[in-house]
N, C-alpha and C positions, 0 to 999 in steps of 0.2 A: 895746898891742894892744887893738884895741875886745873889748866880748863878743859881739857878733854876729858877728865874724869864728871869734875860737875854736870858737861853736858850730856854723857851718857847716864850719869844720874840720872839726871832733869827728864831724857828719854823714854829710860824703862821707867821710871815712876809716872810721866804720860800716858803709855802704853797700857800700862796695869790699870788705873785709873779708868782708861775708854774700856778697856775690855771688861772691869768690872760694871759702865754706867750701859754697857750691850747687851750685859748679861740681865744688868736691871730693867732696863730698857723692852727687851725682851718678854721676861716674865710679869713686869707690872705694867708696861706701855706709861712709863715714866723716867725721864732724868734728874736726879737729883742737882739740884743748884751748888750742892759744895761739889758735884763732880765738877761740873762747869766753874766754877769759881779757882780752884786747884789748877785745872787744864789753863783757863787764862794767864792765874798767876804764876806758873811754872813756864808759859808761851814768852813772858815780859820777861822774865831771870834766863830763859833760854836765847833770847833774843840782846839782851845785854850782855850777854856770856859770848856768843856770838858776831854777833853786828850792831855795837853800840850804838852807831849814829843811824841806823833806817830803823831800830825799833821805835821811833819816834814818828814813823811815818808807817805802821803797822798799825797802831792802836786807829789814829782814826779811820781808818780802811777798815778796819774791825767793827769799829763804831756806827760807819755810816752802811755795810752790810747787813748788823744786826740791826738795825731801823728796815729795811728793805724787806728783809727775813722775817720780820715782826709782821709789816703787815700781810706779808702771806698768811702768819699764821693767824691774824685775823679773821681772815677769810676762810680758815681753817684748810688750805691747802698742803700746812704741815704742822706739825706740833710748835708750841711755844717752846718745849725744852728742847726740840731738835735747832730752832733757829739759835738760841741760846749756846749750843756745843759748835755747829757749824760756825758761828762766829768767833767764839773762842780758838777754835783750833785753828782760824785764822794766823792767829801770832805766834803759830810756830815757825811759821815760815817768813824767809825772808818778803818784802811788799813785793818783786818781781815774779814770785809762783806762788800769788795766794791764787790767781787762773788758772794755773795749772792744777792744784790742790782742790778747788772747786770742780775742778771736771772729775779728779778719780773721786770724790765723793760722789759724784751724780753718774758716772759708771757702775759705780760699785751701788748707789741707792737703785737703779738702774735690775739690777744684779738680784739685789735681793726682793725686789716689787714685780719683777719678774717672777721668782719663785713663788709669790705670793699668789699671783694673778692665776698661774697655772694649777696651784693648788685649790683656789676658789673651781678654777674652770670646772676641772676634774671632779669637785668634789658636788655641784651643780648638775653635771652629769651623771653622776653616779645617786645621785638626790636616796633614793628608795633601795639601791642598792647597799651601803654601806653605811648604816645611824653611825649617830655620833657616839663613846663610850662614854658611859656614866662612872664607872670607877675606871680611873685610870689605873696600870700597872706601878708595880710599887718602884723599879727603877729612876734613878733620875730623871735618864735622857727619856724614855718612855712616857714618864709624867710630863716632863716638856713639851714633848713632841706631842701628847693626847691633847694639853692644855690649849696651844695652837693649832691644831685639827680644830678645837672649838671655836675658836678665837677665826679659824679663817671661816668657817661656817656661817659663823653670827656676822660676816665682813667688815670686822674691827682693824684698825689701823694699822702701819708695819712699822714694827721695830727700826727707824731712820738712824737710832744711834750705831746699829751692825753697820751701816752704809758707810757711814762717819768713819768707822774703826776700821774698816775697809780701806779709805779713801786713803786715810794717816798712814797704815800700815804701807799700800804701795809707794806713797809718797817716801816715806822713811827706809823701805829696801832700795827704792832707784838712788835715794839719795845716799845709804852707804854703799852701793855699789861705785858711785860717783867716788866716795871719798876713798875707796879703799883702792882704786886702778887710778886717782891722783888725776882726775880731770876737771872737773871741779865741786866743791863740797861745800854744804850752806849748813849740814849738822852742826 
């Protein structure tokens, strides 16, 4: 089996992975620990498939992030399962853009706490204007959308894993853009 195939394995099984732990994320304001476990261990096989010798110098980079992360989330300035994913998704990348990878994540969490913020404002201002729904509509995205109408009402936390799946995803088009015009390529 070639290594370009492994690693585009290794990739979309990543990919599907976060966008399933967004979608969890989302709706229970929880990540599951086998997503993170999966995303790590597929980070290690992508990182051996790729750059044998610096995935040895990823892990504790990952290591000593997730200690950092942790205690934010002590302080509850973010989820325990979010510092959990953002460490993990560390070791996709080579140790030279895990900085870079840490910013579109906080562009992209950025992004979505944004959306958040503005939908509190609004919905603050609008207090007596527009109650919350009690039965939501039978559609999917309706039921989602009514669920987080509540969810931003009651000023419950934000879904940080979309921010994550945000961050990865530009990370992973700049970086097949890279490899596919041949200038340089870390997939």
């Amino acid at each position: 089996m070639s290594l370009l195939l492994i690693r585009t394995a290794l990739w979309a099984a990543i990919l599907l992975v976060l966008i399933a732990s967004a979608r969890i994320d989302w709706r229970e304001r929880i990540i599951p620990n086998e997503a993170v476990i999966f995303v790590a261990v597929c980070g290690v096989a992508l990182g051996l498939a790729s750059r044998p010798g610096s995935v040895w110098v990823s892990l504790p980079v990952s290591v000593v992030l997730f200690c950092g992360l942790w205690i934010l989330a002590n302080y509850e300035y973010l989820g325990g399962g979010d510092a959990k994913l953002v460490a993990a998704v560390t070791l996709l990348v080579p140790p030279d853009r895990i900085g870079l990878l840490l910013i579109e994540i906080v562009l992209a969490g950025g992004v979505v706490s944004g959306a958040y913020l503005a939908a509190a404002h609004a919905r603050k201002r609008g207090r007596n204007a527009v109650p919350v729904p009690v039965d939501c509509p039978p559609r999917m995205l309706n039921r989602l959308l009514c669920s987080e109408y509540a969810r931003i009402t009651d000023e419950n936390s934000v879904p940080y894993a979309l921010a994550v799946l945000g961050g990865v995803s530009v990370y992973f088009a700049c970086e097949l853009y890279r490899c596919l015009f041949a200038t340089s390529c870390s997939l």
